[in-house]
DSSP file (Angstrom, degrees, kcal/mol; ACC not computed):
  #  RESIDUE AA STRUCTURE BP1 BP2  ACC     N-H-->O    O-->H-N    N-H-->O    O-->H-N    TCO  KAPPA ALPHA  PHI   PSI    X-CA   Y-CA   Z-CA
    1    1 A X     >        0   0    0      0, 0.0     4,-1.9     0, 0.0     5,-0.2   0.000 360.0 360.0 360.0 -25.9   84.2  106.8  105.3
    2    2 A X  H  >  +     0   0    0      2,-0.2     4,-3.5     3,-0.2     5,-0.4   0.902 360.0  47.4 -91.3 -50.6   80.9  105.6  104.0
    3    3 A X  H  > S+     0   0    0      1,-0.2     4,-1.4     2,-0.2     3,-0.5   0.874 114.6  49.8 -56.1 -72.8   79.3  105.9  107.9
    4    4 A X  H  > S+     0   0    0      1,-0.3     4,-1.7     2,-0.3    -1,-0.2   0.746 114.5  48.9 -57.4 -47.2   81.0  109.8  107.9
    5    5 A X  H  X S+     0   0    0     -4,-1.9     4,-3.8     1,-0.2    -1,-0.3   0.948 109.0  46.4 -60.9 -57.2   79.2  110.0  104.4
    6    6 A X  H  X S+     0   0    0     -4,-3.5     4,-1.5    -3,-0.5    -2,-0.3   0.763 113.2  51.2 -67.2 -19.0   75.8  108.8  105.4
    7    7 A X  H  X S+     0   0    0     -4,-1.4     4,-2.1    -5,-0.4    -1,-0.2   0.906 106.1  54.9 -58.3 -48.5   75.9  111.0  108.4
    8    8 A X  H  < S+     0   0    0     -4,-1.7     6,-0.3     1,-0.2     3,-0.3   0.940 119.3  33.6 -75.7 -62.2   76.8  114.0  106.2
    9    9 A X  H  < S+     0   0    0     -4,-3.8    -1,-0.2     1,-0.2    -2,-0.2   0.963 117.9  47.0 -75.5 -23.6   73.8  113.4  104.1
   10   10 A X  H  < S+     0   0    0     -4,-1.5     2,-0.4    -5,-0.2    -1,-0.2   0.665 100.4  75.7 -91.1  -8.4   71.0  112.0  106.5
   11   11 A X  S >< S-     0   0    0     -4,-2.1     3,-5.5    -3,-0.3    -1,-0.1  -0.949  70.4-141.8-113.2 119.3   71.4  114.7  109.4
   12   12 A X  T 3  S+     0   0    0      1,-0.5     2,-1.3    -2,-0.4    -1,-0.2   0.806 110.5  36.1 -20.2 -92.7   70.3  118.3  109.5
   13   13 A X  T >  S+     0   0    0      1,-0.2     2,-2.2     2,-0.1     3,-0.9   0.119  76.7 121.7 -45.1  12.5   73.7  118.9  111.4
   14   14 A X  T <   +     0   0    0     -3,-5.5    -1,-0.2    -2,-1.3    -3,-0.1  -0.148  56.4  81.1 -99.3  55.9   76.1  116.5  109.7
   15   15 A X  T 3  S+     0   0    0     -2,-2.2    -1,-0.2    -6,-0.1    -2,-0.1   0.015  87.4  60.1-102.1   7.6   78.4  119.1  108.7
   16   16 A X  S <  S+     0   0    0     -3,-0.9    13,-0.3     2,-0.0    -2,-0.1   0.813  87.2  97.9-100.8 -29.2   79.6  118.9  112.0
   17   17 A X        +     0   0    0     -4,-0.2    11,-0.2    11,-0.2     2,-0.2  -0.244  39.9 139.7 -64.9 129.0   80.6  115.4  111.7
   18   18 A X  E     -A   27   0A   0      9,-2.8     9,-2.3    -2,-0.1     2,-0.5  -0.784  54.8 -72.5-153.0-166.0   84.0  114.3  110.9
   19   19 A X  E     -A   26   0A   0      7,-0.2     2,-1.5    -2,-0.2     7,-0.2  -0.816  42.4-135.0-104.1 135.4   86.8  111.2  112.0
   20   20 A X  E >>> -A   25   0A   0      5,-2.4     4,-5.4    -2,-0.5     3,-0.8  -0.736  12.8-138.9 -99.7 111.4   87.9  111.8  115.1
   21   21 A X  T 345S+     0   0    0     -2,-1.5    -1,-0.2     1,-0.3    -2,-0.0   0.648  96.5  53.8 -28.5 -52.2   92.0  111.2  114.8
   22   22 A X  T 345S+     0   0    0      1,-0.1    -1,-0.3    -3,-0.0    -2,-0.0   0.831 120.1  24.3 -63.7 -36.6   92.3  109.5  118.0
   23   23 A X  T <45S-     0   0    0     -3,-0.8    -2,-0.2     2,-0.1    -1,-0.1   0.944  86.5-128.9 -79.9 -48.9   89.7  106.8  117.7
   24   24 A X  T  <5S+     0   0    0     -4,-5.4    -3,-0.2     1,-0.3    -2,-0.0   0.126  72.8 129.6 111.4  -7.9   89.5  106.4  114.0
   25   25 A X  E   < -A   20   0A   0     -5,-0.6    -5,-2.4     1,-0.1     2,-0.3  -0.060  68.9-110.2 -92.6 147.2   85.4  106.9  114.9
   26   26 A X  E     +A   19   0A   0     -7,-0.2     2,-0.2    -3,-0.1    -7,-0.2  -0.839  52.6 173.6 -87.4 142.9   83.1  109.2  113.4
   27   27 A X  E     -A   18   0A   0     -9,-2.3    -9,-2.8    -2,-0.3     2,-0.7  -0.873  47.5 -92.1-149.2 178.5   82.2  112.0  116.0
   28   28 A X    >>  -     0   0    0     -2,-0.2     4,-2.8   -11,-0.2     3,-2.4  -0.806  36.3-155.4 -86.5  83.8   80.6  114.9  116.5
   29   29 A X  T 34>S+     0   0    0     -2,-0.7     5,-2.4     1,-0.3   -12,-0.1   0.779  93.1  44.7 -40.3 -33.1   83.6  117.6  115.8
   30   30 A X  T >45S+     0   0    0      3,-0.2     3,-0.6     2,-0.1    -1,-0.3   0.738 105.5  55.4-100.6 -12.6   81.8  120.3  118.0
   31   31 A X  T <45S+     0   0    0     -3,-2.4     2,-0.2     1,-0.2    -2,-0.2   0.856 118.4  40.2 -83.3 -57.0   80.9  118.2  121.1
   32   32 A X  T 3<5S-     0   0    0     -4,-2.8    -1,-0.2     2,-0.1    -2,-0.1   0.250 114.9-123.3 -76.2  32.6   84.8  117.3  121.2
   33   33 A X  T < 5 +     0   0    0     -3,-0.6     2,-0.6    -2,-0.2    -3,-0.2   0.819  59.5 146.8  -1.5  82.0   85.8  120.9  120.3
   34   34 A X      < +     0   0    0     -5,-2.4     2,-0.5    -6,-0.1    -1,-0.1  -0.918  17.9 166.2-125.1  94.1   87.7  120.2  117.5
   35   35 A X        -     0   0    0     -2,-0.6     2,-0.4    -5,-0.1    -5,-0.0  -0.769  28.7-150.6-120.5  77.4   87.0  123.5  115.3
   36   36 A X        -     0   0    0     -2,-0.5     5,-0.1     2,-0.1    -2,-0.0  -0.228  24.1-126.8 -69.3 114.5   89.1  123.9  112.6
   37   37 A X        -     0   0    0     -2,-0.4     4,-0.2     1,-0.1    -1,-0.0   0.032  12.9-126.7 -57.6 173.5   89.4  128.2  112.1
   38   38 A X  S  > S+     0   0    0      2,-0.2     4,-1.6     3,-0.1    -1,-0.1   0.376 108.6  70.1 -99.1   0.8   88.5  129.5  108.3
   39   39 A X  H >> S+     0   0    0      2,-0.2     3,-1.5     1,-0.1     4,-1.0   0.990  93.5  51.4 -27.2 -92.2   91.9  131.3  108.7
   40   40 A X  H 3> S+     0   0    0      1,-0.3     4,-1.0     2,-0.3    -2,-0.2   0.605 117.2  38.6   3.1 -54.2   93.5  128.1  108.5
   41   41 A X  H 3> S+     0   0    0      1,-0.3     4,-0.5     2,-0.2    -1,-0.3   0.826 111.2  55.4 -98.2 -21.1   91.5  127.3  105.2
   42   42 A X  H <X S+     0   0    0     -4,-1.6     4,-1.0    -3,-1.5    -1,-0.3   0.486 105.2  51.6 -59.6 -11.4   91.7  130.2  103.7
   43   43 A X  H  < S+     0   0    0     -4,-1.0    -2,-0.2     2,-0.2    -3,-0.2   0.781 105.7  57.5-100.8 -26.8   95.5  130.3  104.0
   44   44 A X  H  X S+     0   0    0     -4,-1.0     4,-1.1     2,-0.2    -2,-0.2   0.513 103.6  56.6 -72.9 -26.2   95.7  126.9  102.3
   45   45 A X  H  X S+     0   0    0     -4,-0.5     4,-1.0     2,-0.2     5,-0.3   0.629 107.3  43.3 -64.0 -36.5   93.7  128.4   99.2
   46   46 A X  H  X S+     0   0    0     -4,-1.0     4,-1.3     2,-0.2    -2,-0.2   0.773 108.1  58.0-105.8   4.0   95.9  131.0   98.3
   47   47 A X  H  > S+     0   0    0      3,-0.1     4,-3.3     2,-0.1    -2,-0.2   0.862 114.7  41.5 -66.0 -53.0   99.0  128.9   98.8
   48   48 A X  H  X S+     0   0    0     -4,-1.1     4,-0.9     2,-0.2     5,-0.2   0.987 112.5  50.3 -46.0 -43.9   97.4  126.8   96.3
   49   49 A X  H >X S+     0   0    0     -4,-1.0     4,-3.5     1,-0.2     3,-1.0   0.990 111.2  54.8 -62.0 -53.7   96.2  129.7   94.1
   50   50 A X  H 3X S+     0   0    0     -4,-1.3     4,-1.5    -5,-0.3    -1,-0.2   0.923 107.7  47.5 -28.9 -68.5  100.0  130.9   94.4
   51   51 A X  H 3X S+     0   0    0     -4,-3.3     4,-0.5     1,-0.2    -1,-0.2   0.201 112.0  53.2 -92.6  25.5  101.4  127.8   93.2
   52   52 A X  H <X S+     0   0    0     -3,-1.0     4,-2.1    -4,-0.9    -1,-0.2   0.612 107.4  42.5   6.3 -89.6   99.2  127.7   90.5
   53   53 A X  H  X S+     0   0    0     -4,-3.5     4,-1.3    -5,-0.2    -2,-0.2   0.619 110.9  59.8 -89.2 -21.0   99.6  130.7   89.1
   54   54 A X  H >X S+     0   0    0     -4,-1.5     4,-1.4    -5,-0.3     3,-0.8   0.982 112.4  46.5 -48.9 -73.7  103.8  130.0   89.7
   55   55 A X  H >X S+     0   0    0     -4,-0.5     3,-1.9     1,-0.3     4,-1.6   0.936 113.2  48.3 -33.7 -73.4  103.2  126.7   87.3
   56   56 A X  H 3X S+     0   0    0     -4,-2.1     4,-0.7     1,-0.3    -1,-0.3   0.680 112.9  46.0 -35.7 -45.8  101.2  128.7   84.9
   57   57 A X  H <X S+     0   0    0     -4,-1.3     4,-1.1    -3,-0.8    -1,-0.3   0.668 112.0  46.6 -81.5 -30.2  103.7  131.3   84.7
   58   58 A X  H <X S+     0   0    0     -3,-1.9     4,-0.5    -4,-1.4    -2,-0.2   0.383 110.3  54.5 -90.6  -6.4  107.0  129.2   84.3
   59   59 A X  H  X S+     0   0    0     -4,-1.6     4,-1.9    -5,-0.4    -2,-0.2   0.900 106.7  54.9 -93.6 -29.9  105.2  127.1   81.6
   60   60 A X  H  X S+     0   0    0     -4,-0.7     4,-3.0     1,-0.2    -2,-0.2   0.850 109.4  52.7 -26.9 -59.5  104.5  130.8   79.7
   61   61 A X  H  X S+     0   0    0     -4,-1.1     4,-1.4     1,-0.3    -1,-0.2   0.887 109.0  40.5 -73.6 -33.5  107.9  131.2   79.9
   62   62 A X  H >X S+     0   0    0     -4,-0.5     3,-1.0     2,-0.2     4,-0.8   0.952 113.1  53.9 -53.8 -51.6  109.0  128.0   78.4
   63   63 A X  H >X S+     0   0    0     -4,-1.9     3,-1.4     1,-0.3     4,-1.0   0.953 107.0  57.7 -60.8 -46.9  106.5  128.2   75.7
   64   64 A X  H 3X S+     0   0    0     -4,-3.0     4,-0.8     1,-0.3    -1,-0.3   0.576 107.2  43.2 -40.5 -38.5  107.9  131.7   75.1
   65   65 A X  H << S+     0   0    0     -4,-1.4    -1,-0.3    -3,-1.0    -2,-0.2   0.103 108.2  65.9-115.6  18.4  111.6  130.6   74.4
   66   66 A X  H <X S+     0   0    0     -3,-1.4     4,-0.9    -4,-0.8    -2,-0.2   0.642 105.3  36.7 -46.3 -46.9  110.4  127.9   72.4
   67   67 A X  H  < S+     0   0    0     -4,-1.0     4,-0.4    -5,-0.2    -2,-0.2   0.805 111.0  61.2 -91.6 -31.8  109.1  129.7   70.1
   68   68 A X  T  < S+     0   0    0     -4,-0.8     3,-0.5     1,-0.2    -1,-0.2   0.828 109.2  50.1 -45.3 -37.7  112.0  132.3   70.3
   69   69 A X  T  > S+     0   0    0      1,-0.2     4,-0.7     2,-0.1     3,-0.3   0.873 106.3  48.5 -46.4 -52.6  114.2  129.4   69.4
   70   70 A X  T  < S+     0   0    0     -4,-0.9    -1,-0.2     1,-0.3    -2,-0.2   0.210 105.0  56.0-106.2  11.3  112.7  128.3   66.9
   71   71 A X  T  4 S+     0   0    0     -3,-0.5    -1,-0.3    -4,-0.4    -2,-0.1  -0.309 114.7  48.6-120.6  12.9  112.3  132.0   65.1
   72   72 A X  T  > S+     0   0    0     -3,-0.3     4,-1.1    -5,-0.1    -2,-0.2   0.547 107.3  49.6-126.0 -26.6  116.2  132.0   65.4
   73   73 A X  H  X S+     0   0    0     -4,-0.7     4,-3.7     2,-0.2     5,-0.3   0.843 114.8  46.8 -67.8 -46.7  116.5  128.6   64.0
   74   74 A X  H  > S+     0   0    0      1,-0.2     4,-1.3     2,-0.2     5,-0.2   0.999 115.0  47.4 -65.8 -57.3  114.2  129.9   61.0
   75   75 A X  H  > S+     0   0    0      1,-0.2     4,-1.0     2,-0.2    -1,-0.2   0.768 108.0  53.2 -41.6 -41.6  116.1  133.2   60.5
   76   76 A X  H  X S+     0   0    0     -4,-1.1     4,-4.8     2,-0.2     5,-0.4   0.903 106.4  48.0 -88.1 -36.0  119.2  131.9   60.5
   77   77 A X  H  < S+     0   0    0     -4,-3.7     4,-0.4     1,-0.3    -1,-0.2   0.701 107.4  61.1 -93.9  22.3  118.8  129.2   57.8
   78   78 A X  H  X S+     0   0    0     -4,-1.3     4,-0.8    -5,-0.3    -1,-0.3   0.802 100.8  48.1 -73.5 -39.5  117.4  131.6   55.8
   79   79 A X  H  X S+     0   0    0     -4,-1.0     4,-0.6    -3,-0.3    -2,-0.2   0.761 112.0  50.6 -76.7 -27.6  120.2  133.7   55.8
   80   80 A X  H  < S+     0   0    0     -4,-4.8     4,-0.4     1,-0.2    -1,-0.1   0.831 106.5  58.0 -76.4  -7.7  122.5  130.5   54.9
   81   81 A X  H >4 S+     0   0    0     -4,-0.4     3,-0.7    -5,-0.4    -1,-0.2   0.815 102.2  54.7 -86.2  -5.7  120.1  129.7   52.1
   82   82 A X  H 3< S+     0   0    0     -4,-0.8    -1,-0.2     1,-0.3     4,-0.2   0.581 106.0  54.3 -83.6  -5.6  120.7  133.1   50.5
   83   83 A X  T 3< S+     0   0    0     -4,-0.6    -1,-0.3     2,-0.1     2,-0.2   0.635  92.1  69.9-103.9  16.0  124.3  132.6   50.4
   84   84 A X  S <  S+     0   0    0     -3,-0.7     3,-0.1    -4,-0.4     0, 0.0  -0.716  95.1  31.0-106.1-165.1  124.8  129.6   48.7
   85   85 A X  S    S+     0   0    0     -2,-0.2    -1,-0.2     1,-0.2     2,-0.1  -0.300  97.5 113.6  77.5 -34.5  124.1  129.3   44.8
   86   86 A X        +     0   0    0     -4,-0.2     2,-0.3     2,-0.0    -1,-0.2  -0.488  42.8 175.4 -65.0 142.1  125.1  133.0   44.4
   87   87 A X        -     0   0    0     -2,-0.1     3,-0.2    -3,-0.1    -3,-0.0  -0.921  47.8-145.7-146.4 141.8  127.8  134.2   42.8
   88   88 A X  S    S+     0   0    0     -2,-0.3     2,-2.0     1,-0.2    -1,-0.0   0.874 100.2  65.8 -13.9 -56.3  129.8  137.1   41.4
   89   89 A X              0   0    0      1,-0.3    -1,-0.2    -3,-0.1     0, 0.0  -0.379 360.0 360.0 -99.9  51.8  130.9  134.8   38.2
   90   90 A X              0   0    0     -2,-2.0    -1,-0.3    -3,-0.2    -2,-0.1   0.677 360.0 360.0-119.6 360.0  127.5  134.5   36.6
């Protein structure tokens, strides 16, 4: 990784440069045609973006009937604290 790195910075081209799977080597990615499309990476971005915005949205909902809960929990013992102590016979 560190050779793959220093290529990447010390050569005009080293954006071409990557580990070539069979060897384990750093190579030249376009000499072996190995071209990976921007389909391909684009298509991996909005699956991410997707499950994302899925998390984000099922934690919304949680937070949401938390707080629903707990504004049923408050209501209700409000209504038990108005019945006691009262009575008819005072």
């Amino acid at each position: 990784m560190t050779e793959l790195r220093h290529i990447h910075e010390s050569k005009e081209d080293g954006w071409k440069y990557g580990i070539n799977a069979f060897t384990g080597k750093v190579a030249d990615m376009w000499a072996i045609d190995v071209i990976e499309p921007l389909t391909v990476k684009l298509q991996a971005l909005k699956a991410a973006v997707e499950a994302a915005t899925m998390v984000l949205r099922i934690d919304e909902i949680i937070a949401a009937s938390k707080i629903e809960s707990e504004k049923k929990e408050e209501k209700k013992e409000g209504e038990e604290g108005k019945g006691e102590g009262s009575s008819s016979f005072d």
